[in-house]
Every structure is written in structure tokens, then in C-alpha cells.
Residue frames as a rotation matrix with the C-alpha (Angstrom) as fourth column:
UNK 1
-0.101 -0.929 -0.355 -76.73
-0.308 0.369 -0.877 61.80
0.946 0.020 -0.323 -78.44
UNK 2
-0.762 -0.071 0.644 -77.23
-0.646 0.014 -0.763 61.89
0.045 -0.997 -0.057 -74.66
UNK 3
0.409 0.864 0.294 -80.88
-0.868 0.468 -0.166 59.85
-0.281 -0.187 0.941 -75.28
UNK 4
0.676 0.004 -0.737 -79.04
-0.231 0.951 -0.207 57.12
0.700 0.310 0.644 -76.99
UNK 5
-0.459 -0.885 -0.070 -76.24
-0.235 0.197 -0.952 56.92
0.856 -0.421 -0.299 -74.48
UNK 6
-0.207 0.530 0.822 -79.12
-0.858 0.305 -0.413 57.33
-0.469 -0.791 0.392 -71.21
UNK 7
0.573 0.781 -0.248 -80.72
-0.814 0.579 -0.056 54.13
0.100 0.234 0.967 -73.38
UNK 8
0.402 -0.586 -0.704 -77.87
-0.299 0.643 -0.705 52.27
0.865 0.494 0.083 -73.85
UNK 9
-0.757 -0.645 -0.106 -76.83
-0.129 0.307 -0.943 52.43
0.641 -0.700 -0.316 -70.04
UNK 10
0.283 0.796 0.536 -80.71
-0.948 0.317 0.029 51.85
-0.147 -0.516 0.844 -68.98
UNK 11
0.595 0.265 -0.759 -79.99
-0.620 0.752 -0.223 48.82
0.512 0.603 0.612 -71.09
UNK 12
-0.240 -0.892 -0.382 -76.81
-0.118 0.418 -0.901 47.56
0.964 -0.171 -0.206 -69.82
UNK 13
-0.537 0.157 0.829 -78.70
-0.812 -0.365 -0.456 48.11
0.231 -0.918 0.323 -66.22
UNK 14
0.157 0.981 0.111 -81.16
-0.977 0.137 0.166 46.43
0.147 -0.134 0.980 -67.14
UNK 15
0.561 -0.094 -0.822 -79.52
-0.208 0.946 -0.250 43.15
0.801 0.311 0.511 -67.86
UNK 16
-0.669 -0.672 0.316 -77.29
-0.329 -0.113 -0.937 43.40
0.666 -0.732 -0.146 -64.85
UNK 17
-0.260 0.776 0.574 -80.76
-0.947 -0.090 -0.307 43.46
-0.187 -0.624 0.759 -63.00
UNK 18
0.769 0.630 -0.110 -81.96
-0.639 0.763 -0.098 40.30
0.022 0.146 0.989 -64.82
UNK 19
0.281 -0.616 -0.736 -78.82
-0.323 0.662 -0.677 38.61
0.904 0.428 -0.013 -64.75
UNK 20
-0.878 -0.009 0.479 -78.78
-0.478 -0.049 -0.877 38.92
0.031 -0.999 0.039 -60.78
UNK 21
0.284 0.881 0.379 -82.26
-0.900 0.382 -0.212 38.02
-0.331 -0.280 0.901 -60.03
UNK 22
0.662 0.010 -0.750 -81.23
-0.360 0.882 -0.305 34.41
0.658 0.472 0.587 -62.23
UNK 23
-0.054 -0.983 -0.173 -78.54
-0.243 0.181 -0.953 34.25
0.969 -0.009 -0.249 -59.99
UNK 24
-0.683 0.382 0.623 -80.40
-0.729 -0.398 -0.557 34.61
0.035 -0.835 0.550 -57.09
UNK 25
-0.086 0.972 -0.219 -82.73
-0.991 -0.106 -0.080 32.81
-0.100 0.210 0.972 -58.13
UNK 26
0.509 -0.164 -0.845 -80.60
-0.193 0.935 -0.298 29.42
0.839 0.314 0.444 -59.08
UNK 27
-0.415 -0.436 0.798 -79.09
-0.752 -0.330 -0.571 29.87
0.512 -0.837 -0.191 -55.36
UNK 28
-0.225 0.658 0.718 -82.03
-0.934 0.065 -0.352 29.78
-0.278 -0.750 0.600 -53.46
UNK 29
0.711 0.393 -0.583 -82.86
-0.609 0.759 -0.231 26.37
0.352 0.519 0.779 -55.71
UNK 30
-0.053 -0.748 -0.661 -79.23
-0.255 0.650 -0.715 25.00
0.965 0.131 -0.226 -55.37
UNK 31
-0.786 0.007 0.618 -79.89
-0.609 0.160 -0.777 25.60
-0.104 -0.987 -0.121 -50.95
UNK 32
0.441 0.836 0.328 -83.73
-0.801 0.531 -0.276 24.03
-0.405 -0.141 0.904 -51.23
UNK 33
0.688 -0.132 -0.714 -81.82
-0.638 0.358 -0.681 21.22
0.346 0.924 0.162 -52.92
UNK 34
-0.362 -0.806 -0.468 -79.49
0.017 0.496 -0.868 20.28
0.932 -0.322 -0.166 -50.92
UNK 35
-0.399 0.524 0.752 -81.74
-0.898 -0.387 -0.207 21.15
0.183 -0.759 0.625 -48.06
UNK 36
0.464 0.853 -0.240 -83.62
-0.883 0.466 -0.048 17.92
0.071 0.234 0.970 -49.19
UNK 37
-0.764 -0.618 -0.185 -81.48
-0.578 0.783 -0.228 15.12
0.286 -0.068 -0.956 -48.01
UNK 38
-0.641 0.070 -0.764 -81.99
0.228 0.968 -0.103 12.31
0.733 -0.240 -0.637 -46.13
UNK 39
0.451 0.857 0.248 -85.82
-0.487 0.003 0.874 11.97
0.748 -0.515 0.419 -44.21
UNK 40
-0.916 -0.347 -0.204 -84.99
-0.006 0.520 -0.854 11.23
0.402 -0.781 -0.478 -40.15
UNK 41
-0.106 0.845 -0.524 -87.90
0.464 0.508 0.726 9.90
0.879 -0.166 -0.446 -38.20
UNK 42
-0.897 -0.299 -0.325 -88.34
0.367 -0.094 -0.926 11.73
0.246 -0.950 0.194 -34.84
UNK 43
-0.388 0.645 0.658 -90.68
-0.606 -0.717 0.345 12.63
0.694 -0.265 0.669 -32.28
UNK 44
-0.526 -0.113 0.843 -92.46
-0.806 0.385 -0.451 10.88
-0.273 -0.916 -0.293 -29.96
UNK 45
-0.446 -0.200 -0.872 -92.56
-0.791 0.543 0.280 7.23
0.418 0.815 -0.401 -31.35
UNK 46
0.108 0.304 0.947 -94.04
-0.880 0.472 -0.052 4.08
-0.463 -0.827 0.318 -29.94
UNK 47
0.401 -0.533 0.745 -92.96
0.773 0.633 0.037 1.87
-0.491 0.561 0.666 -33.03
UNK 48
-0.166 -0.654 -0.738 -89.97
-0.668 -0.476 0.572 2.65
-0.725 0.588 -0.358 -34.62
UNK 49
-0.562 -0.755 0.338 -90.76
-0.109 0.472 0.875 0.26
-0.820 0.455 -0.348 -36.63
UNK 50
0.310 0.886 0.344 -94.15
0.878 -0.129 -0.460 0.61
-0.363 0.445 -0.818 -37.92
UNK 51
0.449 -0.031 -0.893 -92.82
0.176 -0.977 0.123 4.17
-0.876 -0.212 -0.434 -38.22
UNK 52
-0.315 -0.948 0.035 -90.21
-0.409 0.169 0.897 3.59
-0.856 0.268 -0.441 -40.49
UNK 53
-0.637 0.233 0.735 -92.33
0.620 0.722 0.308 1.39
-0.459 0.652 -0.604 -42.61
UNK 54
0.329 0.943 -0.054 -94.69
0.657 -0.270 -0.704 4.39
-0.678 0.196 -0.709 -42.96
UNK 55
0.023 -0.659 -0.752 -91.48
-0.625 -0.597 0.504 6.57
-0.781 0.458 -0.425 -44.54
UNK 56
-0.881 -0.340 0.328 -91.00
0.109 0.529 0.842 3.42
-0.460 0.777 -0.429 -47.05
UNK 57
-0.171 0.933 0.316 -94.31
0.779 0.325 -0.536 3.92
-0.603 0.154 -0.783 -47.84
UNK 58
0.616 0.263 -0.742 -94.09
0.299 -0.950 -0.089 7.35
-0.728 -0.167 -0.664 -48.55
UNK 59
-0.380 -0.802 -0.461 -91.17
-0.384 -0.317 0.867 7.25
-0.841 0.507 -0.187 -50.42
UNK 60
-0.764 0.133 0.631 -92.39
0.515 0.715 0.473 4.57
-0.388 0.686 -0.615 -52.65
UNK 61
0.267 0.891 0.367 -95.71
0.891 -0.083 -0.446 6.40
-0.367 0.446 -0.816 -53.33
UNK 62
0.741 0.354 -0.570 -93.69
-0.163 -0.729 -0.665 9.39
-0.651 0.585 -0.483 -54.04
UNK 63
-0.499 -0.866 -0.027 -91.19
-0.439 0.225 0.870 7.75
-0.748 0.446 -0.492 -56.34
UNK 64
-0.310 0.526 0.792 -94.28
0.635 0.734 -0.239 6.36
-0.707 0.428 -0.562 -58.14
UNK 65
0.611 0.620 -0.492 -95.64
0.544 -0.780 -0.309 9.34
-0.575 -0.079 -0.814 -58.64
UNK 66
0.411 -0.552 -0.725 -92.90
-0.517 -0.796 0.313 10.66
-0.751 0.247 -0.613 -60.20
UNK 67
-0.699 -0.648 0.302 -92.25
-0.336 0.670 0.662 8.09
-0.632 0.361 -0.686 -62.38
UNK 68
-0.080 0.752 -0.654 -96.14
-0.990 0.013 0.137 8.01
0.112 0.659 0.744 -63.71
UNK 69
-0.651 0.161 -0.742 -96.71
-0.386 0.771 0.506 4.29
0.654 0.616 -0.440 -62.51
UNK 70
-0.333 0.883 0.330 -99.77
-0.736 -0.462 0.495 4.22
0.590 -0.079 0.804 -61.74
UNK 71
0.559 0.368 -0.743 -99.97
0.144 0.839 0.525 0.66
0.816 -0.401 0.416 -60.51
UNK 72
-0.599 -0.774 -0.206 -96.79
0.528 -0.187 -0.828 1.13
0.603 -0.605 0.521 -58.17
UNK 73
-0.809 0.330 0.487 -98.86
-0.507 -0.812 -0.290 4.70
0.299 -0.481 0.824 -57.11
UNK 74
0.186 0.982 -0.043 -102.17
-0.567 0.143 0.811 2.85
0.802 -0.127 0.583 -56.44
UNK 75
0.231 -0.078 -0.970 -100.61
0.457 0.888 0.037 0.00
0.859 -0.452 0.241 -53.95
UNK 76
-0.739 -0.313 -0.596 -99.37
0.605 0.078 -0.792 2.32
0.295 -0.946 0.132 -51.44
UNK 77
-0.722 0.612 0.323 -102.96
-0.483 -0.780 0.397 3.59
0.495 0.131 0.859 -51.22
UNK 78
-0.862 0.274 0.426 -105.48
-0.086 0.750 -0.656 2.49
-0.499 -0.602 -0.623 -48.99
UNK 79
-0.767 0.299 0.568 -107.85
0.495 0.838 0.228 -0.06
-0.408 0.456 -0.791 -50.33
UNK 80
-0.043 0.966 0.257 -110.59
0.913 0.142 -0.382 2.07
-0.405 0.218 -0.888 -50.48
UNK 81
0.322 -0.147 -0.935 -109.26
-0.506 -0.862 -0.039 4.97
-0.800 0.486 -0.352 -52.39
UNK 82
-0.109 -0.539 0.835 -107.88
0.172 0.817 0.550 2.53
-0.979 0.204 0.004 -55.09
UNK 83
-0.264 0.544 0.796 -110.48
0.938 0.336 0.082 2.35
-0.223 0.769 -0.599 -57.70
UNK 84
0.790 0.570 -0.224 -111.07
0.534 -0.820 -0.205 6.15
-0.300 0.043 -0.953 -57.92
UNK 85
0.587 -0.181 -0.789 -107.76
-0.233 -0.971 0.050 7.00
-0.775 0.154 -0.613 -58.71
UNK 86
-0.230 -0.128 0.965 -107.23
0.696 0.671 0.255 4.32
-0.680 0.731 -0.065 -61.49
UNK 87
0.387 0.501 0.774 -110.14
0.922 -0.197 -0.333 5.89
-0.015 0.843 -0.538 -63.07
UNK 88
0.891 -0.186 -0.414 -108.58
0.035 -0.881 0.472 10.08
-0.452 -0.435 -0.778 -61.42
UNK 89
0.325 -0.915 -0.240 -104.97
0.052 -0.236 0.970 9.72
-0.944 -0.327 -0.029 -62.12
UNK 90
0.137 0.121 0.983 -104.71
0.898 0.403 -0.175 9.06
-0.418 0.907 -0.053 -65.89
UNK 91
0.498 0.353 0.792 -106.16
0.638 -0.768 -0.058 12.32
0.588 0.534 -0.608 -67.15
UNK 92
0.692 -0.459 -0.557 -104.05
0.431 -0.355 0.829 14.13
-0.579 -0.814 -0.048 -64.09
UNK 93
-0.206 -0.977 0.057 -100.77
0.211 0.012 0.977 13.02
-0.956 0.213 0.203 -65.45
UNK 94
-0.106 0.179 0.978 -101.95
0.994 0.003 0.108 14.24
0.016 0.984 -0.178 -68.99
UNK 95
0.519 0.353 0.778 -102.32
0.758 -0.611 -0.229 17.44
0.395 0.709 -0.585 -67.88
UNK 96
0.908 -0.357 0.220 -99.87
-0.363 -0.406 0.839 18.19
-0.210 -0.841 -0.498 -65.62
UNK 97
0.497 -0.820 -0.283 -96.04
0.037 0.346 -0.938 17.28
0.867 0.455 0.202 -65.48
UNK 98
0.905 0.305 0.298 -95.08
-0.189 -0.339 0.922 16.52
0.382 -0.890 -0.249 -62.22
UNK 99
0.389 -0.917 0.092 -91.54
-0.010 -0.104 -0.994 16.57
0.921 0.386 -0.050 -60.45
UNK 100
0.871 0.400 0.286 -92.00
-0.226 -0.192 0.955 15.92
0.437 -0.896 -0.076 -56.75
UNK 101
-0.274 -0.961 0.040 -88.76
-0.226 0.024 -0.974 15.82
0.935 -0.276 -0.224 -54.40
UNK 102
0.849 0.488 0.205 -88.57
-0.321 0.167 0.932 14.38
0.420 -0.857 0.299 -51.22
């Protein structure tokens, strides 16, 4: 009697335990999430505008990337990385599933 009653309130612990930790767990996601806003340029700059253009860049190559289009992803690469990850990226995104945030 007492063993099935100690099981039954391990149990009921137990799930309390795992039902916290998820909670916790979809927090700490919901803060890194919202954490992730808008990208400000700063530091010490000498073109804001070149600067800037390097963030559009950045975005775009990861918005490609996440989207799997490979041409899109190859253009904001420099020229001479191009042709390697035509042939690189393919078999990547086949084995992977990627989900990148910025």
C-alpha cells in the first residue's frame, strides 16, 4: 500500500519536474526572441554608409539561407568563394534543416 502511494507521488513529482523545466525552457526562448529585434550599427564608423550596406548584405545572405535559395545565397558572396559553394551547399541543405534568426 505505502509502495504504491510513495510511486504514485514520485510520479506526480515527477511530472511537476518536467512540466517546469518546459516552462522554463519556452521562457528563456520567448526572452532570446524578443531579444532579437532590430540590428543597430555602432561603433567607430567612417562610412555609415558603406556600413549599412554591409548589414543589407548580411541580412539578405541570411534570409537566403533560410529560405534554401541558393542563387540569392551565392550573390552576397565574394566572387571567389562562388563556385565552391554551388557545388558545397546542395548536399548541406539535404542534410541539415536550418532556421537561422537574426
Amino acid at each position: 500500500m505505502y509502495k504504491k502511494m510513495f510511486i504514485g507521488v514520485a510520479g506526480i513529482l515527477f511530472l511537476i519536474f518536467v512540466l517546469n523545466y518546459f516552462n522554463q525552457a519556452n521562457k528563456i526562448s520567448d526572452n532570446i526572441n524578443q531579444e532579437a529585434g532590430e540590428v543597430e550599427v555602432t561603433g567607430k564608423i567612417n562610412n555609415q554608409e558603406e556600413a549599412l550596406a554591409a548589414l543589407a548584405v548580411l541580412e539578405k545572405n541570411l534570409q537566403a539561407a533560410n529560405d534554401e535559395d541558393l542563387d540569392l545565397y551565392v550573390s552576397t558572396l565574394v566572387p571567389s568563394a562562388r563556385e565552391a559553394t554551388k557545388k558545397k551547399w546542395p548536399p548541406f541543405l539535404r542534410s541539415m534543416t536550418l532556421n537561422i534568426r537574426y
